[in-house]
N, C-alpha and C positions, 0 to 999 in steps of 0.2 A: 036824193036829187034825181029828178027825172031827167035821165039824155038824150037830146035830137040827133047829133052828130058824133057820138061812139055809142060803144058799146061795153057794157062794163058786167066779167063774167068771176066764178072764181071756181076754180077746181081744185081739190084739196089743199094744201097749202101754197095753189099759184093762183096769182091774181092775174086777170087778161082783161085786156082796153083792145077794142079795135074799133080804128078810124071809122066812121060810117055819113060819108057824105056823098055821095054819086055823084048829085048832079054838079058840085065843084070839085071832082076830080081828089076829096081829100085835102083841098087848098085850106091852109092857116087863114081862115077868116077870126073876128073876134070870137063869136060863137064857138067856132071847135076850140081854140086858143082854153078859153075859159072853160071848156067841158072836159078840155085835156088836162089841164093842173086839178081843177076838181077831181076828178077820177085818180090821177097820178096821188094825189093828196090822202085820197079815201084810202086809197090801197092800202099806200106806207103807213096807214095810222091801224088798219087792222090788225091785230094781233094773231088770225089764225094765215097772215098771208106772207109767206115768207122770202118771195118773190115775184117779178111782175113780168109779162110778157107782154111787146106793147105789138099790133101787128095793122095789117087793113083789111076790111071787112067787103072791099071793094075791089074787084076781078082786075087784073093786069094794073093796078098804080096804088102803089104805099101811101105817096104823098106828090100833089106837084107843086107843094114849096108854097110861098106867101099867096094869098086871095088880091091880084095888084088892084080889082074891080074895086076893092072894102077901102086900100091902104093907100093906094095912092095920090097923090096932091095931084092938080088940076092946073096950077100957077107956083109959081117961086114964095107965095106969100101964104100958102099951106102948110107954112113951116110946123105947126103945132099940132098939123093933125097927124105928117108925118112921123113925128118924135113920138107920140102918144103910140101909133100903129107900132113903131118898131119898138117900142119900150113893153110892147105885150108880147112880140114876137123874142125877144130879150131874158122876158118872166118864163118863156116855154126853156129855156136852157138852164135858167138858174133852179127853177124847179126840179128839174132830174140832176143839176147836182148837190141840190139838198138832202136828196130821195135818202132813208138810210138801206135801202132794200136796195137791190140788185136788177136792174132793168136788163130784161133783153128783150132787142128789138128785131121782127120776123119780116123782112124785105122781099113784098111780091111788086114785079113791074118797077115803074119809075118811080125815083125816089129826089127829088131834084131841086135848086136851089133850098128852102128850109125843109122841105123834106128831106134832102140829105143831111143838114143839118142836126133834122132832129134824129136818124139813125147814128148818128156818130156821138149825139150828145146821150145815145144811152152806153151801158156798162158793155155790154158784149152784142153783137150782130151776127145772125145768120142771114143768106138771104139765097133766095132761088136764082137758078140758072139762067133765069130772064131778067133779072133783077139789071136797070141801068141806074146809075149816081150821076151826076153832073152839078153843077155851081154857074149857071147860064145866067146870071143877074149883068154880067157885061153887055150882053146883048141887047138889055135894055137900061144902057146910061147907068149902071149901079155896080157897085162891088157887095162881095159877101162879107161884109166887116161881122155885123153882129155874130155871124156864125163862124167866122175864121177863128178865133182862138181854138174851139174846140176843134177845127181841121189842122190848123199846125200842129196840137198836139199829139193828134191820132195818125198823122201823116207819115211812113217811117220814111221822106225824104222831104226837105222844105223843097226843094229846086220844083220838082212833081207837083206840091202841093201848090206852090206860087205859079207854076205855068196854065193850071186848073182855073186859078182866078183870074187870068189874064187873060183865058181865049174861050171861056166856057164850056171847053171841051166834055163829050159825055165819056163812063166809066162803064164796060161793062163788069159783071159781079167777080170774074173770073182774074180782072185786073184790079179791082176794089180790093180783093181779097191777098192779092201780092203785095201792095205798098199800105197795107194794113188797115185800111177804112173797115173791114170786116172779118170777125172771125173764121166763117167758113158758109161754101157754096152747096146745096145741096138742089136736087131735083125739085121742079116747081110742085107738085105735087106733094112733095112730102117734107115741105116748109113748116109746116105748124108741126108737125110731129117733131122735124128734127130742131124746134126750138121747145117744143113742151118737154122732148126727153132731155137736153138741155139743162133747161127749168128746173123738170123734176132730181136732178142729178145735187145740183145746189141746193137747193127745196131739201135733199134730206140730210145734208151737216148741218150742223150746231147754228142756227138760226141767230142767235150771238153775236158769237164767233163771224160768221160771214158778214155781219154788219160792222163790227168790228176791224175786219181786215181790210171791208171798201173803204173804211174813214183813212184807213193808212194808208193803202191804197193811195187814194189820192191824194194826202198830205204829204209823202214824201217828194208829191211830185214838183212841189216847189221847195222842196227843201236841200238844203248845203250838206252835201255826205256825211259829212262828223253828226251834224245834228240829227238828222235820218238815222243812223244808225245807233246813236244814244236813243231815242225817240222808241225803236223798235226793241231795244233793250229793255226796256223798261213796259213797255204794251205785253211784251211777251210772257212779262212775270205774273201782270194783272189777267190774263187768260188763261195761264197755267194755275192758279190759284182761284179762278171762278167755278161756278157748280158746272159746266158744261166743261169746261178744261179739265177739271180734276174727273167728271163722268169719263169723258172721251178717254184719258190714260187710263183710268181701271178697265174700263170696258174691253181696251187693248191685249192689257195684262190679263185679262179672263178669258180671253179671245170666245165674246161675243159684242153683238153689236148696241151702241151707247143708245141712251134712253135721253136724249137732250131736254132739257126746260124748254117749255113754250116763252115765248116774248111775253112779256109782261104787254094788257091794256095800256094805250095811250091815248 
């Protein structure tokens, strides 16, 4: 597929998207919307790509959240254009958590209403020292519903996270990074390295396995303890009994390093 508005790179076994739309600012119009699950889609279905780094290809801003120019209704009676608009902005979430790869997502500048969305809706965040988060949709007549689940869940304080969508307050990276919106803050400069060594660090266990462990990962997280913990009882046998589980243990016991199966074609 040919892209106007990303960019789609791959270095050995990392796959890289980056945002590339200037003159909106990186805004979710339909176009990137659809260039972003294509690309997202392409990645996870590669077999030599074992993880994905999603970033922006554009100087001081990630993302500045929905296109309101594309999306917005005009009258109360654009009810069906707005539903359509937000049901694709909707597909950008469920998308990455279909993903069975490992998203990490490299936060330069502002990142704000679905832009911060979509950093949260990936697996792990780095983000530069300049890096701002906000949820500013109150400002104009809106709340962040489609995006709020994944901010409750990431949020390690609901009070924090509900005051956010109440006053549109911005984040800087430093504060992002305390009530857990991101894993970690690094110099702006040295953003892509510190999410490609990242990358590269998961990129070289059991490609499997780390797919694997994200499906649990996030199933336990609706799940009832007893059942969570049978659930993991039982995953753990099926990995320890796979060609990459039983590699990984010998490899241990020989004390050199495992030789993993590649992903099978999909």
């Amino acid at each position: 597929m040919n892209y106007r508005t990303i960019l789609l790179e791959r270095k050995e076994n990392i796959g890289i998207i980056k945002l590339n739309h200037p003159q909106k600012r990186n805004a979710l119009g339909s176009q990137l919307i659809s260039e972003l699950i294509e690309g997202l889609q392409e990645l996870d279905r590669d077999s030599e790509v074992y993880v994905i780094v999603l970033m922006s290809n554009v100087p001081g801003v990630f993302c500045a959240g929905r296109d309101l120019s594309e999306g917005s209704p005009s009258r109360p009676s654009d009810i069906v254009k707005q539903r359509e608009f937000s049901s694709k902005l909707a597909q950008v979430w469920s998308t990455l958590g279909s993903l069975r790869k490992v998203v990490i997502c490299a936060v330069n500048g502002y990142a704000l209403a679905g832009g911060c969305g979509l950093a949260v809706c990936c697996d792990l965040v780095v983000a530069a020292e300049d890096a701002t988060f906000g949820l500013p949709e109150i400002h104009v007549g809106l709340f962040p519903t489609t995006i709020g689940p994944a901010m409750v869940r990431n949020i390690s304080s609901l009070k924090k996270c509900f005051e956010l969508f109440l006053t549109g307050d911005r984040l800087n990276a430093q504060e992002a990074e305390r009530i857990g919106i991101i894993n970690k803050v690094v110099p702006a400069d040295k953003l892509k390295e510190a999410a490609m060594e990242l990358a590269g660090k998961i990129a070289s266990k059991s490609p499997s396995i780390t797919q694997m462990g994200k499906e649990f990962f996030y199933t336990i997280l609706d799940m009832e303890y007893g059942k969570a913990v049978r659930y993991g009882k039982e995953l753990i046998s099926i990995m320890a009994l796979g060609e990459n589980g039983i590699e990984g243990q010998r490899a241990f016991v020989e004390k050199r390093k495992p030789k993993w199966k590649k992903l099978p074609s999909s």
